[in-house]
N, C-alpha and C positions, 0 to 999 in steps of 0.2 A: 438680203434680210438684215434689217436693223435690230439688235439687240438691247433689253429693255429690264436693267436687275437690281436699279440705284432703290431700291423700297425693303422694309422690315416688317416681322410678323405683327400686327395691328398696326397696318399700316397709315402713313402720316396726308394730309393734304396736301404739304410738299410736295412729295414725291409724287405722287398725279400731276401737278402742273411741268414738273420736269419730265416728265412722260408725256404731256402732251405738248411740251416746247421741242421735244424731240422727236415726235410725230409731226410736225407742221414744220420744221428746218428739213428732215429727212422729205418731205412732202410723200409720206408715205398713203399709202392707198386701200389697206386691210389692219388687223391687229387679230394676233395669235395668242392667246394663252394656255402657259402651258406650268403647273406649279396646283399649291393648294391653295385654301381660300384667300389669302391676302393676295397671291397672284392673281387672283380670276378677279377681286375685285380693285386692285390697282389697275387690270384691263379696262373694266367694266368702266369706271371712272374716265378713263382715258377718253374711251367711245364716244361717254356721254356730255366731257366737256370739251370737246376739240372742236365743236363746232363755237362756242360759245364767245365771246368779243373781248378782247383785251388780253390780260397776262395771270390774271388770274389773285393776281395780288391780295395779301392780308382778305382770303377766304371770301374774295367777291364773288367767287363760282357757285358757292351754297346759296346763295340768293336768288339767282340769276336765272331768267326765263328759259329752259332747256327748249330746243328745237330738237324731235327724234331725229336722224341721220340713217342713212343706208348702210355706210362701212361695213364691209363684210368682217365679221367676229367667228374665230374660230376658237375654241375650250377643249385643253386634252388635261383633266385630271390627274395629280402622281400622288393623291393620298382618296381613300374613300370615304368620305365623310363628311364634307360640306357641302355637296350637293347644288356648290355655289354655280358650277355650270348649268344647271334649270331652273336657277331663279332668276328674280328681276330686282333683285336687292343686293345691295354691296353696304361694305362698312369703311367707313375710313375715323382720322383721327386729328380732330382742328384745336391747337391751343389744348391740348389734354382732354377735351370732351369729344365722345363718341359722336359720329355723323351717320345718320340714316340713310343712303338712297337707294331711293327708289325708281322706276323707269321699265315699261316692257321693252322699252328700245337697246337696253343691254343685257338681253336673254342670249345668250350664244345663238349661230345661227347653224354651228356644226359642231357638234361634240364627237370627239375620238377619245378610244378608249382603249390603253392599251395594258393589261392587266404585267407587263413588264416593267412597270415604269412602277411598282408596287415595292419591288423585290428589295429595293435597296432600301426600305425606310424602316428607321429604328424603330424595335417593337413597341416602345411604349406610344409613339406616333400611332401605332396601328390602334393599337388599344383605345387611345383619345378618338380617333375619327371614328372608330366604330362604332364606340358609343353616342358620338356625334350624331351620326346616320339614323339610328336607333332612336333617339330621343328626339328626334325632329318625327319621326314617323308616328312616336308616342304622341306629339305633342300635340301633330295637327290633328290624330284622330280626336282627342278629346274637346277641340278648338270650339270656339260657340260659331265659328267661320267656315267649321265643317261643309261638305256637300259630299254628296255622294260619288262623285267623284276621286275628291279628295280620300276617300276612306279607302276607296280602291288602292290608291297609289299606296295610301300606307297601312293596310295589310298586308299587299306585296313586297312592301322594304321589309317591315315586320318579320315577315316570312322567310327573307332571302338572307336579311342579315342574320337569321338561326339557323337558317342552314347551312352556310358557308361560314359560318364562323373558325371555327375549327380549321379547317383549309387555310382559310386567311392566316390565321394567326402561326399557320405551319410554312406560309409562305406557297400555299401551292399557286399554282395556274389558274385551275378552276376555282381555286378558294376567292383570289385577288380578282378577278373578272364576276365573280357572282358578288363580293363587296362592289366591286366600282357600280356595277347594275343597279343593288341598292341602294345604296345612296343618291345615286343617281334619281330613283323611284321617289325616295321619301323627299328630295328635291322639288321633286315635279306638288307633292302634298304642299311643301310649306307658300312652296308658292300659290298656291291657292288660297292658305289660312290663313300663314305667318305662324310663329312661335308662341309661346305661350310663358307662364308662370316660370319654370322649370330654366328657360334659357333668360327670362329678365333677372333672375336671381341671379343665375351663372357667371353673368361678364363682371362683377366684383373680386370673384373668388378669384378667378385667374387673374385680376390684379395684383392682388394682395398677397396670394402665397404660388404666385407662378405655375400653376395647374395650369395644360392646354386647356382650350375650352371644350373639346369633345369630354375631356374628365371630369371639369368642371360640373358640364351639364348633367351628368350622370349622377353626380354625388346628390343633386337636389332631387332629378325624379325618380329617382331611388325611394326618396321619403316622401316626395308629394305622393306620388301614385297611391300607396297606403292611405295617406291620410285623405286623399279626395275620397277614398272607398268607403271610408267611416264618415265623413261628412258633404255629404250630397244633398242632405236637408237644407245647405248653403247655396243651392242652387242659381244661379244667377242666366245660365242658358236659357231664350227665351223659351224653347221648345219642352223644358220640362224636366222636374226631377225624375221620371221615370224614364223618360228618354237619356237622361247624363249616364242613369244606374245602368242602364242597356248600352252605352255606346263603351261603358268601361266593363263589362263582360264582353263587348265585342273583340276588346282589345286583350283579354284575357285570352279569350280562344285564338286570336291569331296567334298567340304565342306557343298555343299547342295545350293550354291550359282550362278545368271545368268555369272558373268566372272569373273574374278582375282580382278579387282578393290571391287567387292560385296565383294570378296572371305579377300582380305587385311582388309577391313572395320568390317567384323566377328571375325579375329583374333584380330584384338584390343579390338574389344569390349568381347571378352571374357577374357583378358586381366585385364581390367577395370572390371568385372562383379569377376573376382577373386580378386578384392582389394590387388594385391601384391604393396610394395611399390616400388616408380622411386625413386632411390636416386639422390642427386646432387653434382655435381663433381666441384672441384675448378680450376681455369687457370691450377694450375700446377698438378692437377691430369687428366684432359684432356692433356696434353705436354705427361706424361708418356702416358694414352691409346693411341693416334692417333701413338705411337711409337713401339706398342707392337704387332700388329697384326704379326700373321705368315704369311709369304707371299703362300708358301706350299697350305695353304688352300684358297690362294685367288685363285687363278689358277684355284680351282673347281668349281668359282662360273662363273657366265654365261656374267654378266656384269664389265668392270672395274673399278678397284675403285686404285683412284688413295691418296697421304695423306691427298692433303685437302677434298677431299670427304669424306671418313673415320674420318677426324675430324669433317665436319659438321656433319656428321652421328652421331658421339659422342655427341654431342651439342646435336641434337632434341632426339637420345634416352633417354638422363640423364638429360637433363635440360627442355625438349621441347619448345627450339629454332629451328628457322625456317632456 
């Protein structure tokens, strides 16, 4: 077994081409990942460009006609919360700008799961991917990409990641294997919707003031969720504002709560009941976020948001101004 560790958390393009010059010198025959989401998707990357022609050079792979491939791909998760093993999306990082890809051809084709490989990770790690899990489950139910399907998958993360909390966060057996399952669940959601509002604000923060991104994501749907409840007249889902007001009391009662509004008032306070820190942003670090959102992902979310909403949204998440 050839080993594969030259890559960092948001991880670079580089290092996929050095993982894949390393997979075709080794002439290897499978690819294992085993780590959290920057592993799964430095694999993922690997799979998907090793078939591909030349060396890779100055980001010619981003371009480049993908052929899917058979390589057998194995994914064993060591944090709960990316979900990155049931998706078909990786993130990498070319010249300081975020990279999308996308591909059903790098969905793992075997996920292991071992609620051991939990025990050793710093709790604020814990706290970041759970709330990762959670707000991906949040995000896709509310998604205009929704399907009935998808709702399934995340009512049941919804579910699992409030019941096991507690456990998890205590380190148990059962706690760490009912997260991995979750996440694992809400997983299988985004990958039917994709993300929404909530995680295109998110990848700024954690630039800027070093927030994992499961915190990150948290700190904003913390405050979207509320303010989607009050402004649904914005409705932008084709299927309808009564249908949006219905599908966020749907998400209310997964939570164990009478309608969306109970349901928003739960995720803050679990929020608050995790003591993550709200950092504070200054004029000109607020100018860069309300600048930064990918529009791509606004499209998925159900209400519009136009800059200065997203700037006030920046305000009450970071500062909590009104």
């Amino acid at each position: 077994m050839i080993g594969f560790r030259d890559f960092q958390s948001n991880p670079l393009y580089e290092s996929v081409v050095k993982g894949v010059e390393l997979f075709r010198e080794e002439k290897c025959d499978s690819i294992m990942a085993v780590g959290g989401g920057s592993a799964m998707d430095v694999a993922k990357c690997i799979k998907l460009y090793s078939g591909c022609s030349g060396d890779g050079a100055e980001g010619s792979w981003l371009n480049a006609e993908i052929v899917p491939n058979s390589i057998p791909f194995i994914a064993m998760p060591t944090t709960a919360g990316t979900g990155s093993e049931a998706t078909r999306y990786a993130v990498i990082y070319h010249n300081d700008a975020k990279q999308s890809i996308t591909s059903e051809s790098i969905i793992p084709g075997i996920v292991l799961m071992d609620p051991n490989a939990l025990k050793t990770l710093p709790l604020y790690q814990k706290k970041a991917t759970m709330m990762d899990a959670l707000c991906h489950a949040i995000e896709s139910f509310w998604s205009v990409n929704s399907t009935d399907q998808s709702k399934e998958y995340s009512r049941a993360a919804i579910q699992a990641v409030l019941k096991h909390m507690n456990g998890y966060l205590a380190n148990t057996e059962d706690g760490n294997a009912g997260m991995l399952k979750a996440a694992h669940t809400a997983g299988q959601a985004i990958n039917i919707t994709q993300t929404t509002a909530g995680h295109a604000m998110c990848y700024k923060i954690t630039s800027l003031f070093r927030s994992a991104h499961g915190h990150a994501a948290i700190l904003c749907d913390r405050v979207l969720f509320p303010w989607m409840v009050e402004n649904t007249d914005k409705c932008i889902d084709p299927r309808g504002e009564e249908y949006l007001r219905a599908t966020l009391d749907e998400i209310g009662h997964a939570m164990g709560c009478e309608d969306a509004k109970a349901g928003a008032d739960k995720l803050k306070s679990i929020f608050d009941e995790l003591g993550l820190e709200v950092p504070t942003a200054s004029a000109e670090q607020f100018e860069i976020l309300k600048n930064s959102v990918n529009p791509v992902r606004l499209k998925n979310h159900p209400i519009a948001l136009d800059v200065d909403t997203i700037d006030s949204l920046y305000h009450t998440i970071l500062n909590g101004e009104s």
